[in-house]
N, C-alpha and C positions, 0 to 999 in steps of 0.2 A: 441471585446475584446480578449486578449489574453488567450488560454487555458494552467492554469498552472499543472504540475506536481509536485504533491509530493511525495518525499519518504525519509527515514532516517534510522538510527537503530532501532533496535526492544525494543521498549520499550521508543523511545525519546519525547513521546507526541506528536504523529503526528493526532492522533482523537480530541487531546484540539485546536491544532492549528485549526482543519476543524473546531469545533464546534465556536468557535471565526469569522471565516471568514464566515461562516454560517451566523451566527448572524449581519456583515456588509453586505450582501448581494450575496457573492458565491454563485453557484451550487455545490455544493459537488456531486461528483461520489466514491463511497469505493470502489476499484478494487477487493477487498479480497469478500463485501458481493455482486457483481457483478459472483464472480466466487464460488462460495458457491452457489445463487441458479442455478446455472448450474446440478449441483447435483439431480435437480427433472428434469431434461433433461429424459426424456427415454433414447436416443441414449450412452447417456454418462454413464448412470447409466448399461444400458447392458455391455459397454466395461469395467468399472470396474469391475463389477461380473465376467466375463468371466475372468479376471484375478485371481481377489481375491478370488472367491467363491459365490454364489449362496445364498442370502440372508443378506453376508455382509453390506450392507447397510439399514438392514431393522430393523432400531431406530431409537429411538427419537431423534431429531436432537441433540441434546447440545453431546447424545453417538455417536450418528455417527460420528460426526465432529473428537472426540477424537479417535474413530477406524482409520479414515484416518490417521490425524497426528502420528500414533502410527505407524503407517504402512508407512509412506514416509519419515517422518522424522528419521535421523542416515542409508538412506539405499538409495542409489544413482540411481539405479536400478527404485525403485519404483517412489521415487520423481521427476527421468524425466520421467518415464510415465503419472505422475498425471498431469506433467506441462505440457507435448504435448496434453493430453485430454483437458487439460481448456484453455490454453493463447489463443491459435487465438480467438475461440468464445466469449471468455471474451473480447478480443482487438474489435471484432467485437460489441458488445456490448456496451461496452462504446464508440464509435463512434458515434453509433443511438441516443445513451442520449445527448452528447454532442453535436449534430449538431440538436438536438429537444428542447434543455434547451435555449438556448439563454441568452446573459449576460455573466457573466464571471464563468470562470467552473475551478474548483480546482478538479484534479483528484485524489486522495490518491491510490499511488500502492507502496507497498513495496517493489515490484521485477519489479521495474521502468526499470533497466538496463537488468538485466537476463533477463525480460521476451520482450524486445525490444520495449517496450513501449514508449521509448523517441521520438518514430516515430510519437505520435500520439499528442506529448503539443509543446509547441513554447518555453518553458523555463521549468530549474527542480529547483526545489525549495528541499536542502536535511536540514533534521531534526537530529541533531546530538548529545549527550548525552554521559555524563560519564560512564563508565561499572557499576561501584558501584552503581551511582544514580539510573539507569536503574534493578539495581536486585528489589533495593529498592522498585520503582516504580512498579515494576510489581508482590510484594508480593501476593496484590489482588488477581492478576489472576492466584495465585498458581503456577507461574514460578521463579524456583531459579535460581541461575547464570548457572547450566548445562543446565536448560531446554535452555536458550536463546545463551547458546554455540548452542546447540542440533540445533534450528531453525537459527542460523545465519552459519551454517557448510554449508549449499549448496549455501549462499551467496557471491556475489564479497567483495572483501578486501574494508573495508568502506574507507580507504584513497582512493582508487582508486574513487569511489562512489562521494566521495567529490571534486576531481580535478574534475570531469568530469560535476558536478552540475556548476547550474548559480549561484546560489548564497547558502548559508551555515546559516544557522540558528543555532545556541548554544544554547541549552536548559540549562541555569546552574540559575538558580535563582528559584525565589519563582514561583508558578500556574497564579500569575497576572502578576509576568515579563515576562512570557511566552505568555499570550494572548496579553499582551503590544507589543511584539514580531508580533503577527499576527495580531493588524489592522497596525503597522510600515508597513509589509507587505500587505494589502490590501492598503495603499494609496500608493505605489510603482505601484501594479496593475494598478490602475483605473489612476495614471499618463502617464501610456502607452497610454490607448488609444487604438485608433486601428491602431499603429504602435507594431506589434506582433514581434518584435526580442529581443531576450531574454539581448544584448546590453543594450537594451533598457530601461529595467526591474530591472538594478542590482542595 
């Protein structure tokens, strides 16, 4: 079976889509909570400190996570440090899952294209979403329209993101138009087959 990529804007439902295709029979890989526990790495955890400082990472996770982001996101500097420390070993990583899962493997990576990832699916699947809906949506998680300017600034230009995807997902409707959305999507998958070209697929 084919292994698909996902990624889209911040904020366009790209975790309802996984939990939906989940639910039909995917492997889901999170590339984000693949590169998060990287973080209990020794090796990686000493190369940070030795940047950052000497204790920096020594909380509780939900605070650590927010010292990182605090510290890479708005600063270009930082942000390609963080992303040389984690992408290979993360790529590496989901590799070992994906060729140990067997079946069909949905891989969610945000920085699908930044981080070179499209090296490792047979087709991208991008999740795409209005800016307003997307503030809207991500009230919950205490980000307003800056914060997700803030996290989409060391991003590629989503139009570009979208020509270069197999196929384009719209998130404009209700939470059921949207998992309607993702089994339309899984039976596209499993019509593949194990003819893996993303042709194939759209």
């Amino acid at each position: 079976m084919p292994i698909v990529g996902l990624t889209g804007d911040v904020g366009a439902g790209k975790s309802t889509l996984c939990s939906e295709l989940a639910a039909c029979g995917a492997y889901i890989i999170d590339a984000d909570r693949v590169a998060r526990a990287l973080w209990d790495d020794p090796d990686i955890r000493r190369e940070a400190e030795e940047r950052w400082g000497k204790g920096f990472l020594d909380a509780p996770r939900k605070e650590m996570y927010a010292r990182i982001a605090a510290k890479i996101f708005g600063d270009d500097e930082e942000y390609a440090f963080a992303s040389k420390l984690l992408h290979n070993k993360t790529k590496e990583n989901i590799v070992t899952m994906a060729e140990k899962a067997g079946g069909t493997v949905v891989v969610e990576v945000p920085l699908l294209y930044e981080g070179g990832y499209e090296k490792l699916v047979d087709f991208v699947v991008y999740a795409a979403c209005g800016f307003d809906e997307r503030v809207g949506r991500n009230a919950k998680r205490s980000w307003d329209a800056e914060e997700i300017k803030r996290r989409e600034a060391h991003l590629l230009p989503r139009e570009e993101k979208m020509a270069r995807a197999d196929l384009v997902l719209v998130n404009d409707g209700s939470e059921e138009d949207w998992r309607k959305k993702a089994r339309d999507l899984w039976m596209r998958i499993t019509e593949c087959g194990s003819d893996k070209t993303a042709a194939s697929c759209r």
